[in-house]
C-alpha positions as CSV (number, residue, x, y, z in Angstrom):
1,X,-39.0,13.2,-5.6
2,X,-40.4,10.5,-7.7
3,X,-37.5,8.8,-7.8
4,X,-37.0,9.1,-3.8
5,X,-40.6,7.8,-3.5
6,X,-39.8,4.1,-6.0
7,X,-36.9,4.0,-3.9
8,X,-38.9,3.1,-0.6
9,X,-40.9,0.9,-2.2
10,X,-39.9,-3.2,-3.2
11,X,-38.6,-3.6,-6.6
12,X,-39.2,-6.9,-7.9
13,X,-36.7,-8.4,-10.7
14,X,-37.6,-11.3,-12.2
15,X,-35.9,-12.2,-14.9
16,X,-32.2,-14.0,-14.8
17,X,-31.3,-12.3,-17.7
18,X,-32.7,-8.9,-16.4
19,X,-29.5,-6.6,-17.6
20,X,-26.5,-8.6,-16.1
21,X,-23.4,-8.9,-17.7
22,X,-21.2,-11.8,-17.5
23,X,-18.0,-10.6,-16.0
24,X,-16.2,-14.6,-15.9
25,X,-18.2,-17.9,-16.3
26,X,-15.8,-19.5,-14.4
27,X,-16.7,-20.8,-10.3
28,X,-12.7,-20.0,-9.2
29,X,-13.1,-16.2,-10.5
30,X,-16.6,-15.7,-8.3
31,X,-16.5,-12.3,-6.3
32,X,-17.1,-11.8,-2.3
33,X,-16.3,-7.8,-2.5
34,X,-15.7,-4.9,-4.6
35,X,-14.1,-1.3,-4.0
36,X,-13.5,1.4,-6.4
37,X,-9.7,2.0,-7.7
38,X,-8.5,3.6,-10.8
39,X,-11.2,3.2,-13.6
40,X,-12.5,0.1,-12.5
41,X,-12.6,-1.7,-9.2
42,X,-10.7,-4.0,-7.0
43,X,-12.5,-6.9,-6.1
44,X,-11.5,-9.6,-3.9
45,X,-12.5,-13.9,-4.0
46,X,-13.3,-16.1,-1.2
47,X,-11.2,-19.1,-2.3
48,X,-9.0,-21.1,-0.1
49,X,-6.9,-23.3,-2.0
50,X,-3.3,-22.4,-3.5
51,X,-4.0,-21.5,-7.3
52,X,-6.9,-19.8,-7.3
53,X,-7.0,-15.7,-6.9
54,X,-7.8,-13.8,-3.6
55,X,-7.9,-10.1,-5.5
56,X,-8.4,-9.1,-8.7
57,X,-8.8,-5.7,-11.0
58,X,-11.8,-5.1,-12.9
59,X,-11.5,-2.4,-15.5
60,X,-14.7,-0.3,-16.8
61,X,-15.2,-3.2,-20.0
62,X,-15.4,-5.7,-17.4
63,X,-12.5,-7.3,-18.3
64,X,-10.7,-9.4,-15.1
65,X,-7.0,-9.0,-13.9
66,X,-5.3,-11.3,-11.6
67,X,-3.0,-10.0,-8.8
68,X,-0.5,-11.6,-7.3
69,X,-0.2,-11.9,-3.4
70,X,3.2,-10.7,-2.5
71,X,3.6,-13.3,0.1
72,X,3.8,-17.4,-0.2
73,X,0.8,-17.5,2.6
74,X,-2.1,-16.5,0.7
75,X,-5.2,-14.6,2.4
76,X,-8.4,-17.7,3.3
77,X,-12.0,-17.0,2.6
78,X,-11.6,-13.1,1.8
79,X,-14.9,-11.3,1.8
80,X,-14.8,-7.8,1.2
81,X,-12.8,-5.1,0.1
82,X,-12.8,-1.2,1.4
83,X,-11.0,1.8,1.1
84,X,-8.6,3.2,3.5
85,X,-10.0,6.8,4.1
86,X,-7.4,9.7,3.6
87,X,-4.8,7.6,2.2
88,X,-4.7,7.0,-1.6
89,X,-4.5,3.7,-3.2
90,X,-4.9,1.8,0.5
91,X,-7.9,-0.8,0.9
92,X,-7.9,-3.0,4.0
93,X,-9.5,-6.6,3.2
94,X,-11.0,-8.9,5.0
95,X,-11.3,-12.5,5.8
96,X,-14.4,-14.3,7.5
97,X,-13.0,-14.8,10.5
98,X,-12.1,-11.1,10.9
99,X,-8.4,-10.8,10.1
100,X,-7.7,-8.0,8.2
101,X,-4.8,-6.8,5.4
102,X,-4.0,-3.6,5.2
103,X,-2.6,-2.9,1.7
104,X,-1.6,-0.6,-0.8
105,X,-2.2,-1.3,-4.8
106,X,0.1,0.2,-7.4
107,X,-1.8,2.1,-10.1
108,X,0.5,1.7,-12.6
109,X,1.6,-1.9,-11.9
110,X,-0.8,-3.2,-9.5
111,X,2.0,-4.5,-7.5
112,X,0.6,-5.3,-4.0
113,X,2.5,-4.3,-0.8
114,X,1.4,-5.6,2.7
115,X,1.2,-2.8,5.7
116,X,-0.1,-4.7,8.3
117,X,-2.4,-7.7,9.7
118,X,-4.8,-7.4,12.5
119,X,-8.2,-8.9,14.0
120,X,-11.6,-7.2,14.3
121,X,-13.1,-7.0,17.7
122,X,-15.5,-8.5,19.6
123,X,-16.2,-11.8,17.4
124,X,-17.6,-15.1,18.5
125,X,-16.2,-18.4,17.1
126,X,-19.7,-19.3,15.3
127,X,-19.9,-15.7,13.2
128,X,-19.1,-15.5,9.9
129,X,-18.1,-11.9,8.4
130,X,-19.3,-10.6,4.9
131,X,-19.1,-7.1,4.8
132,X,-16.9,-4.4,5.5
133,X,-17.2,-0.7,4.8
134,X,-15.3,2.2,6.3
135,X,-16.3,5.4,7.0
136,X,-14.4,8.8,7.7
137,X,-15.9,10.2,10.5
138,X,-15.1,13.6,11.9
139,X,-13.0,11.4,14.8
140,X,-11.3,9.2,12.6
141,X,-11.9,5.9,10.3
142,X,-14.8,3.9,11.7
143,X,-15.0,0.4,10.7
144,X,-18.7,-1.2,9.9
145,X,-18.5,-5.0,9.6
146,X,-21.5,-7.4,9.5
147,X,-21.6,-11.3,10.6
148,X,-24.0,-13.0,7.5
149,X,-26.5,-14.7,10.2
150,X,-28.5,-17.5,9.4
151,X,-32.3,-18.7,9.6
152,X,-31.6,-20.0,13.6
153,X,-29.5,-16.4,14.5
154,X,-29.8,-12.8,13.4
155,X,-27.3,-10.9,11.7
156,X,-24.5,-8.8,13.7
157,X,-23.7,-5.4,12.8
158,X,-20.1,-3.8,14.2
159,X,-19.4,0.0,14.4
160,X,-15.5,0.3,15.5
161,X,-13.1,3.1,16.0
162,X,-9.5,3.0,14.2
163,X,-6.8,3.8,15.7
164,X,-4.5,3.6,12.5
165,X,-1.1,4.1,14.5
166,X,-1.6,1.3,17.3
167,X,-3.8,-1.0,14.6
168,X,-6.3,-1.0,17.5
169,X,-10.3,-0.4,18.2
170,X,-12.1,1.0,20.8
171,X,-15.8,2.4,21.2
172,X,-17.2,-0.9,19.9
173,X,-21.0,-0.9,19.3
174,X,-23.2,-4.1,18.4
175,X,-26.3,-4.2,16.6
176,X,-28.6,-7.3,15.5
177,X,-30.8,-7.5,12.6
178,X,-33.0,-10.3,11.6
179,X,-34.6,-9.7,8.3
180,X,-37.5,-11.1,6.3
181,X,-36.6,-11.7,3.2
182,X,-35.2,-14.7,1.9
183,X,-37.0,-16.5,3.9
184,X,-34.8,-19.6,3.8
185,X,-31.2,-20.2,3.9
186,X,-31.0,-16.8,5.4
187,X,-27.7,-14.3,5.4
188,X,-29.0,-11.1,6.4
189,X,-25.6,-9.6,5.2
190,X,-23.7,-10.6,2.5
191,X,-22.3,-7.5,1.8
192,X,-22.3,-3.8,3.3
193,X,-22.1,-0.6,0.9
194,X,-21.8,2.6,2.4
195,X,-23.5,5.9,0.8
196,X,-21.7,9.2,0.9
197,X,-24.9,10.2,2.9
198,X,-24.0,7.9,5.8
199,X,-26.8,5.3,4.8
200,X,-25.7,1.4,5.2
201,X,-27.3,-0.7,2.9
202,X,-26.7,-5.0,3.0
203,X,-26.9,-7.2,0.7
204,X,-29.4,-10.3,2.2
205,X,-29.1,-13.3,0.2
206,X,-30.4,-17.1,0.4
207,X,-27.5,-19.5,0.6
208,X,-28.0,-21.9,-1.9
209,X,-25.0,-22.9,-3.7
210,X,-24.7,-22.9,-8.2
211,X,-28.0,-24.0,-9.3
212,X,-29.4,-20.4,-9.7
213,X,-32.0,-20.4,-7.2
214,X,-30.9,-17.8,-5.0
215,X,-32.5,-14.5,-3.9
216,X,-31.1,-11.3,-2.9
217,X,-32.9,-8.6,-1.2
218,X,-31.6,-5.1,-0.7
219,X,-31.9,-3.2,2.7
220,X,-31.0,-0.2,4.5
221,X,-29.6,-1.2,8.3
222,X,-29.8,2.7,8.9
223,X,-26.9,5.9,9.0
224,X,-24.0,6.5,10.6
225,X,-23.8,10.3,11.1
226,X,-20.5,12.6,11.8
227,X,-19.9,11.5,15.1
228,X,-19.2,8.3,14.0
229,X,-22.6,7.2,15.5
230,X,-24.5,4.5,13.5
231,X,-28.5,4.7,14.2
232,X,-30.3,1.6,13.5
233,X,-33.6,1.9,11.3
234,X,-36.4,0.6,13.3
235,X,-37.5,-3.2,12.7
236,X,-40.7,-1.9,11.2
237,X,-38.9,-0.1,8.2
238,X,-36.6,-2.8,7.5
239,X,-38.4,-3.8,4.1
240,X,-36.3,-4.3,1.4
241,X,-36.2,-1.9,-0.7
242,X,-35.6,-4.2,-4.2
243,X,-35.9,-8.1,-4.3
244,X,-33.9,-9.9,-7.0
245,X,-34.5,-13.7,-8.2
246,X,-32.4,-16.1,-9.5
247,X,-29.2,-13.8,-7.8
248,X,-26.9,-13.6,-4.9
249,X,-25.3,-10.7,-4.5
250,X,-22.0,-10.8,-2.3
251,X,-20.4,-7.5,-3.6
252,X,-22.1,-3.9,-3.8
253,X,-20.7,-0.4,-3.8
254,X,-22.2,2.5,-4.5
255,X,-20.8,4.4,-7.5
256,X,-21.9,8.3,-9.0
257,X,-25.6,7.9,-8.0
258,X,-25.8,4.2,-8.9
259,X,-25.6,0.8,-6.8
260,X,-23.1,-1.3,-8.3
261,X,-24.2,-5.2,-7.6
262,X,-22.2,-8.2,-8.3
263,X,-23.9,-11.3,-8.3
264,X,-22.1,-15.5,-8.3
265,X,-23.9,-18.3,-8.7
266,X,-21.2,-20.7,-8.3
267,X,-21.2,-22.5,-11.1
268,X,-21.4,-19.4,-13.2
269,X,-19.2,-17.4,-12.0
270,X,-20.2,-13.5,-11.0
271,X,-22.5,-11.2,-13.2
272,X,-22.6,-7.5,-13.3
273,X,-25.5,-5.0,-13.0
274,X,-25.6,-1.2,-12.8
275,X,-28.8,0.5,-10.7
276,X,-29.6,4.3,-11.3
277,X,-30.8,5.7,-7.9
């Protein structure tokens, strides 16, 4: 109950040094979204030019694997990673302008083969994706995907149906969210992490780039029950529910009752920090 109580409350973290781990200091290696896969996590990069990784492996020691793409056309501006409900080892990832890879990742190997490409729905040519979750509804896979926003526009928040055979969506719901903290250089969502509860939580960051003068502030959007139905929290509970300085998260999962954040300032490269909830 205690803990449950903290929870609601804003948690402010000071200190740069606060716990993090370096995983790379090294801007090319920085981390846009993370998914759980064999005793680490998958975790993908938003870079853009030839020889720098799009998805890597993360083992529990924090040490970083490259993968390599099985096609010459490499993925632009990934930005999150998410399992493929039902089926093992299958993550769909996705770029900011909504297309969308279907994969599967060898254990053993980590050989990469490519199912399928496709587009999310109902995007406008100015919104930028950041996060992607999925969730296994009792009606099948329902895809969660959030446009980052900005100080001038709220945030965008997309509930989906999957139809995994036809690669198409239907029962598309839009929800906006314009939230208070940062309070410059605004992305309401940077990243989306999913509980096993149904409760979406985002990432809201302040977009300054590699000096270490970013903030990131933790929400809950609301929860997305059985149905498949998400239910936004009302404006007036949208308080974040931890503030940290000198950080901007871009990857969170949640992992055995913790919250998993990974953090980049540019120049750095990503950190690592572990939350007990």
């Amino acid at each position: 109950m205690n803990k449950l109580f903290l929870l609601l409350l804003p948690i402010f973290l000071i200190s740069q040094e606060d716990g993090w781990q370096h995983i790379q200091k090294s801007r090319k290696n920085t981390i846009s979204g993370i998914a759980a896969f064999k005793n680490g996590n998958l975790v993908v990069h938003d870079n853009k030019n030839k020889n720098q990784p799009r998805i890597s492996y993360i083992d529990n020691k924090l040490r970083i694997t490259k993968l390599i793409w099985p096609e010459t056309e490499l993925p632009q501006d990934l930005e999150a990673v998410a399992i493929f409900p039902g089926i093992q080892h299958r993550f769909i990832l996705m770029e900011s302008k909504g297309k969308c890879y279907e994969i599967i990742v060898d254990p053993k190997g980590f050989r990469i083969d490519l199912i399928n490409t496709f587009t999310l729905p109902g995007l406008s040519p100015r919104m930028n994706l950041e996060g992607l979750t999925i969730f296994e509804s009792g009606q099948g896979a329902v895809f969660i995907y959030g446009d980052r926003g900005s100080n001038s526009r709220p945030s965008t928040l997309f509930t989906a149906f999957f139809n995994p055979k036809k690669k198409s969506f239907y029962e598309l719901n839009q929800f906006e969210f314009d939230l208070p903290i940062p309070k410059k250089y605004r992305r309401n969502i940077s990243d989306l992490a999913l509980k096993s509860t149904g409760k979406i939580w985002t990432s809201a960051t302040s977009a300054t780039e590699g000096d270490g003068s970013s903030t990131t502030a933790i929400y809950e959007l609301g929860e997305i029950n059985n149905a498949g139905t998400f239910t936004p929290n009302h404006p007036n509970l949208l308080k974040p529910i931890m503030v940290i300085a000198k950080r901007k998260v871009e990857a969170m999962i949640f992992q055995n009752r913790h919250l998993v954040l990974i953090a980049n300032n540019k120049n750095l490269g990503p950190s690592y920090k572990k939350f007990e909830l």
